[in-house]
C-alpha positions, 0 to 999 in steps of 0.5 A, a space after each residue: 158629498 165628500 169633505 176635504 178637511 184640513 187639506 193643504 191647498 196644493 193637494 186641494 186643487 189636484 183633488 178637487 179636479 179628480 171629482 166628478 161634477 155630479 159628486 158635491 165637495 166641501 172644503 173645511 178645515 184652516 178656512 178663516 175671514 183671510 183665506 175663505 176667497 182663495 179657497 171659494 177659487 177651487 170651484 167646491 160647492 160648499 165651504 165650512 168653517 168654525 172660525 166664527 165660533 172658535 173666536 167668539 167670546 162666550 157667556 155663561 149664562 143660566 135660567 132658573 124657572 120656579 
């Protein structure tokens, strides 16, 4: 697999086109709920994004076993 992360999106396309279909492609980086449409036009195979966790609210928690 060869992952473009954090590739600006003229760059991703012409890159994209250069990869042989039988070598697996990822795009990550800058993929958010607004954006992930366009970036799924590409034609990647897979889509990573950390958005879910980066605007997530988080609890600290603890769990003590005696």
């Amino acid at each position: 697999v060869i992952m473009f992360d954090n590739w600006d999106i003229k760059n991703l396309k012409k890159a994209l086109k250069l990869v042989p279909k039988k070598i697996k492609t990822e795009i990550s980086g800058q993929v958010n709920l607004n954006n992930i449409k366009q970036y799924a036009s590409f034609g990647a195979d897979y889509i990573s994004t950390s958005y879910m966790i980066k605007n997530s609210k988080w609890i600290d928690f603890s769990l003590e076993v005696v």
